[in-house]
N, C-alpha and C positions, 0 to 999 in steps of 0.2 A: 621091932615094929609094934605100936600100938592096938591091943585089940578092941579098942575102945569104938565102937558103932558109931556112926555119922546118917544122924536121919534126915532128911528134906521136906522141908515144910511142907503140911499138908495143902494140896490147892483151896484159893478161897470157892466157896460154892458161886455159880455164875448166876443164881437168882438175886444175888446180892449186885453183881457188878452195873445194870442198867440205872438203880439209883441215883450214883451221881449224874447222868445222862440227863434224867428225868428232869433234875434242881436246875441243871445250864438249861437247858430247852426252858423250863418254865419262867425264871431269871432271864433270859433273852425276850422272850414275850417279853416280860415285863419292860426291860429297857424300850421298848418299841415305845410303851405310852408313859415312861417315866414322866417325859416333862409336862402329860396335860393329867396326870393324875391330881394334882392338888386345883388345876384352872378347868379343869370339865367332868373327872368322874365323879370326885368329893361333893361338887356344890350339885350336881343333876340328881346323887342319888339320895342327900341331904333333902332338896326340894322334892323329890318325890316320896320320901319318907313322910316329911311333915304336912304332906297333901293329901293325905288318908286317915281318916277315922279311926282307923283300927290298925296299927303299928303293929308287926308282925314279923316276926324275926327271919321266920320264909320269904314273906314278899322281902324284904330287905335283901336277902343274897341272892334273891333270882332278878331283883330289878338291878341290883350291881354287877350280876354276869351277863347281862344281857346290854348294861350299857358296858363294861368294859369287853366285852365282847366286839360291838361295834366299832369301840373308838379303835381297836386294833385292826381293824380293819382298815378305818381310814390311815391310823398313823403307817401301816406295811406299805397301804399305797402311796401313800405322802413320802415317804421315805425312800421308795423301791425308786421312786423318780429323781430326784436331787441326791445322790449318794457326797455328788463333790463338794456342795453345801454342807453337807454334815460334817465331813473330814476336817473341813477347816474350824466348824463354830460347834458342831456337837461331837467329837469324834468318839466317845464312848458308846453311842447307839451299835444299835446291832452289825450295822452292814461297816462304816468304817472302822470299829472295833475288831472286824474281822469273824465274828462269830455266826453268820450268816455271807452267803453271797449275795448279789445281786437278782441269780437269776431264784434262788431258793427263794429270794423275797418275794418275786413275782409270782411264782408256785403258790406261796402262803396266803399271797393277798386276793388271788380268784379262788384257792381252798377255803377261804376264809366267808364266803359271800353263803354256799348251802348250809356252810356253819353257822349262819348265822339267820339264816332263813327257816332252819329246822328249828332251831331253838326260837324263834319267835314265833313261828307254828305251836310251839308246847305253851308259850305262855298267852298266846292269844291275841298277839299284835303284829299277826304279818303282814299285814298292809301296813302297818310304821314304817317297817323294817325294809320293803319295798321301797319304798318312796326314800328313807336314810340313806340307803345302797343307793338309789339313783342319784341322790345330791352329791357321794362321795365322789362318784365317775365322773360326774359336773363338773367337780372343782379339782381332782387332780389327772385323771388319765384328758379329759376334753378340755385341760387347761385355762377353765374359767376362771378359776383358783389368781389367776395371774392379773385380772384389770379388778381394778378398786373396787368400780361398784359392783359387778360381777361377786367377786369375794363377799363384800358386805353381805350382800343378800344371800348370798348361799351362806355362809356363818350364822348368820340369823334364823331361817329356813333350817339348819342342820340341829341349831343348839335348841328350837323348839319340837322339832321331832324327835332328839334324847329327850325331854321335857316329858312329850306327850307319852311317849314308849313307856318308861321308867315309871310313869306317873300312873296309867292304865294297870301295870303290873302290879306296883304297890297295894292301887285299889284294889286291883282283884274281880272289878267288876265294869262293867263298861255307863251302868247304868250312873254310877256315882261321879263316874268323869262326865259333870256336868258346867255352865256356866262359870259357877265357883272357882273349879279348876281351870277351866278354860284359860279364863281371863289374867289369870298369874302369866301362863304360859304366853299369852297373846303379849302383854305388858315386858317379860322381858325379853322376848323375839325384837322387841324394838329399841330396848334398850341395848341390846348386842346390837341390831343394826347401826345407832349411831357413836357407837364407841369402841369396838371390838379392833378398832387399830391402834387402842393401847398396846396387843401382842407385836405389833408391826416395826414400831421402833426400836427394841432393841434386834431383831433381823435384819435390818435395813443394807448391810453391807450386801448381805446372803442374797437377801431377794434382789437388786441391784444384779450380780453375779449370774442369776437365776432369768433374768431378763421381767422379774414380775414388775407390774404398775402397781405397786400399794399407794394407800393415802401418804404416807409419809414421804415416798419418793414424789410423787407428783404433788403435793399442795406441802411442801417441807412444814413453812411454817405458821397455816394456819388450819394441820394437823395437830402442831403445838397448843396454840393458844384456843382450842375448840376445848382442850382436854376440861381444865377446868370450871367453863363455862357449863359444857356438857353433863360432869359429873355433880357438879350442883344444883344444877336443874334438876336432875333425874331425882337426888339426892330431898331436894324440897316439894317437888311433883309426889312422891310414895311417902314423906313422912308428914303431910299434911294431912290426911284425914286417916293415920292408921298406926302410925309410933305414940308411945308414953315422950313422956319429956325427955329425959334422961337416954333412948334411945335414938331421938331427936338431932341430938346434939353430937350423938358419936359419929350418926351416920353424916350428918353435913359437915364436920372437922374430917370427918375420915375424906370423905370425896372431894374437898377442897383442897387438903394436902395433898393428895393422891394426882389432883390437879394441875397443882399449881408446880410439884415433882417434874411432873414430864413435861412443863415450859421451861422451867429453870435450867433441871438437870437432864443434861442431854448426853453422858456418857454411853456406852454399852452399859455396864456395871451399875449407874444410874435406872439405867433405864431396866432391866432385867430386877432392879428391887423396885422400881415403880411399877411393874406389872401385874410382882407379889402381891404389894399391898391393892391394886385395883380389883385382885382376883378377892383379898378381902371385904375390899367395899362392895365387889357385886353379890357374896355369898351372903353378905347382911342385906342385901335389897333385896335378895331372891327368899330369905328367910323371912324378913317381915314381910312381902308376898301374902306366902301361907297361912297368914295369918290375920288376913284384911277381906275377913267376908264381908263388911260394912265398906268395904271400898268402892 
């Protein structure tokens, strides 16, 4: 017989084991607002950056937790409600992915409202943040969300109270959100009003499924043929008395392609790259915005 000892790994310490817990929980949040992270966090905290005088690396990460704080709140509720929608056209989100339940979601989405309450308390915009909350419950738990024009105007109404939020934070100050600022935010409340069912066509199966009225199910196709018009309008409307040449010319080839995209190309696959690039034309009209005090 061998007297050769046999030792057994030391246990790992259990202050280390909650870590990976931490990553999947944060990583799940995350998957909740993956798909509007480049179409609503990027361009509101972008416009609220360049809508301040004084750029500040603080305002910068409190006016981005404070709107990605929100939008996860909408997307838990948006999601907690159509689970069967997701399984088939998103199914890596949280709830068909299996990394949340259903009812955990519902838990998360009314946790998520004093969380969100408290923290605009700290930065000084809880009547934003009131009013945000109330448009949420509008459009998904009171199912306004579901008739076209219902949607438009709370999607317009919602994306300029991230606007106003995110923009008040950055300033810092209430006195400075003046006129100036105003009027960016007013300008493109209306521009989401009458274009925001570029997001709607590549859905269309989904919401159909879902029983929702969007513009694309009820006016098929002159949901289409608005696109273009609409986008060039908007396009020579903002760069008439406020682009260089040269930015001129990007912004009305961009909104025309962008356009003329979603009459043409009517695929899903089509249509989900024509949304991309719309989300790029609107961050170039939101950014020359901020920069049209002579507007």
């Amino acid at each position: 017989m061998s007297s050769r000892r046999h030792y057994s790994p030391l246990p790992r310490p259990h202050v280390l084991e909650p870590a990976p817990k931490i990553f999947y929980n944060l990583h799940t949040l995350y998957l909740f607002i993956k798909s509007d992270v480049v179409g609503i966090l990027l361009p509101i905290v972008i416009f609220a950056t360049l809508s301040t005088r004084h750029i500040s690396l603080t305002r910068i990460l409190q006016s981005s937790t404070w709107t990605a704080v929100h939008l996860l709140q909408f997307c838990v509720s948006n999601q907690s409600l159509s689970p069967e929608e997701d399984r088939k056209n998103k199914p890596w989100r949280p709830i068909p992915a299996g990394r949340v339940t259903v009812t955990s979601a519902y838990t998360l989405r009314w946790s998520l409202i004093p969380v969100c309450l408290a923290l605009s308390t700290m930065y000084g915009v809880l009547d934003v943040s009131l009013i945000l909350t109330s448009l949420i419950f509008l459009h998904n738990e009171a199912k306004h969300g579901k008739n076209w024009l219902a949607r438009s105007f709370l999607n317009a109404a919602a994306y300029a109270t991230f606007d106003a939020g995110a923009t008040l934070i950055s300033c810092g100050d209430r006195q400075e959100f003046n006129a100036n600022k105003i009027f960016p935010v007013i300008v493109n409340a209306f521009i989401i009003l009458t274009t925001i069912h570029a997001q709607d066509f590549r859905d269309e199966e989904g919401d159909r499924h879902e029983g929702r009225r969007t513009i694309p199910i009820v006016a098929p196709w002159i949901s289409r043929v608005t696109m273009p018009i609409l986008l060039l309008s908007w396009s020579l409307l903002i760069t008439a008395r406020v682009a260089p040449v040269l930015v001129d010319w990007f912004i009305l080839l961009l909104g025309w392609v962008v356009g003329v995209r979603f009459y043409y190309l009517r695929t899903r696959s089509a249509d989900d790259t024509s949304y991309a690039l719309y989300n790029i034309w609107l961050l170039s009209i939101r950014v020359l915005l901020c920069f049209s005090r002579s507007y």
